[in-house]
N, C-alpha and C positions, 0 to 999 in steps of 0.2 A: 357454462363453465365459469368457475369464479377466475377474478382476475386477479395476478400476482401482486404481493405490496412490498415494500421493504422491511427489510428487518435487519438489527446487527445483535453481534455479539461478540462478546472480549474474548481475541484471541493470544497464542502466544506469539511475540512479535521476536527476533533474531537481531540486533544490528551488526551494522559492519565490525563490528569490534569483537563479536561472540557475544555481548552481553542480552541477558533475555529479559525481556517486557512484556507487559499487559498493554493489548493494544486494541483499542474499539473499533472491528471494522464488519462491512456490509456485508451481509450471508448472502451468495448469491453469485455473483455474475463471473467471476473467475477461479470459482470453488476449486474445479478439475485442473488448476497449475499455479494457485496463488502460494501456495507451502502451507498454509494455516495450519493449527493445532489449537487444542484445548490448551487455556495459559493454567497457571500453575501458580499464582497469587504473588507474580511480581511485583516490582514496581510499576506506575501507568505510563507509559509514553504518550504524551503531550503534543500535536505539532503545534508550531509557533513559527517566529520569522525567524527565528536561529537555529533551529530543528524541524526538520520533515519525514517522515517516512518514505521508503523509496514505492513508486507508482509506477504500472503503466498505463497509458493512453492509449484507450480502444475507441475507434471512429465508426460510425454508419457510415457507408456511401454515399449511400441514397438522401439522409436527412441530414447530415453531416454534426448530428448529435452524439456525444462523448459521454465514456465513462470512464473513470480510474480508480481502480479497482488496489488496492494494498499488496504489496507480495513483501510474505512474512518471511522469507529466511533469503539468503543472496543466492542459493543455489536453485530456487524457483526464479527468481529474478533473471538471472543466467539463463535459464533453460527457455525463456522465450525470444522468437526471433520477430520482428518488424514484420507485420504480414498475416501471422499468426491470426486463426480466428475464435472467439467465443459466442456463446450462445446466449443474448444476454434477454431477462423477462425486463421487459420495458413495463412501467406500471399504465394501470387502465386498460393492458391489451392482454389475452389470455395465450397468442404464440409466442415464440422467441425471435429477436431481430440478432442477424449474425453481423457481429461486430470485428474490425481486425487490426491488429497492434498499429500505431503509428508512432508513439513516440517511446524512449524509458527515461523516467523520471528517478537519476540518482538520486541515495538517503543523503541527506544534508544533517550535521553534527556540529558544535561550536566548537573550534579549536580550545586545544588545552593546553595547556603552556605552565611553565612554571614563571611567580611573582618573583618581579627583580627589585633587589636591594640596594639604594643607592647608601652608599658611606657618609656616615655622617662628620661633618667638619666642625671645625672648631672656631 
C-alpha cells in the first residue's frame, strides 16, 4: 500500500471581519472540521509577523509530534473543543495516527486606525 504525501491547495479563507481570501492550506488532516471550501479568485492571504491565520494544535501522545492544521471560517474554529480528535496520514506511514486538539491558535490582523493630523503652525 502506497504511503500518503502531502499536498495543498487554495482554499477560500473567511476572516474575522467577513472578509474572503484565497488561502494556501494542506489537503488533509483536518478536512472533516476545518470549514474549507473552493476559493473563488480572491485576494491571497499572506501570513507574516503582523498577520496569521487562525490554527489549531493537534498533539500525538505517544510521540508528541504536532500539526496545525488552518480552519477557514470562525464557525469551524468554534466548533472544536480542546481534546477533540483527528485522524492524521503521517507521511512514510500508510495508517493514520489519531491526533487531539491542544491548543487554538487565534487569527492575528494589524490594527487599523485612522492617520492623525497634526496642525500646522506658523
Amino acid at each position: 500500500m502506497a504511503a500518503d504525501q502531502k499536498n495543498f491547495q487554495n482554499y477560500l479563507y473567511v476572516d474575522d471581519n467577513g472578509v474572503s481570501w484565497t488561502k494556501r492550506g494542506e489537503v488533509g488532516p483536518a478536512a472533516a472540521v476545518d470549514g474549507h471550501a473552493a476559493q473563488d479568485g480572491h485576494p491571497m492571504w499572506t501570513d507574516s509577523a503582523r498577520r496569521r491565520a487562525r490554527t489549531i494544535t493537534y498533539e500525538d501522545s505517544t510521540t508528541f509530534r504536532t500539526v496545525r492544521p488552518i480552519f477557514y471560517t470562525s464557525a469551524a474554529f468554534a466548533a472544536v473543543a480542546i481534546g477533540d480528535i483527528i485522524a492524521v496520514h503521517v507521511e512514510g506511514e500508510t495508517a493514520t495516527v489519531n491526533y487531539a486538539a491542544t491548543g487554538k491558535n487565534a487569527e492575528k490582523q494589524p490594527k487599523i486606525k485612522n492617520a492623525r493630523q497634526l496642525a500646522d503652525h506658523a
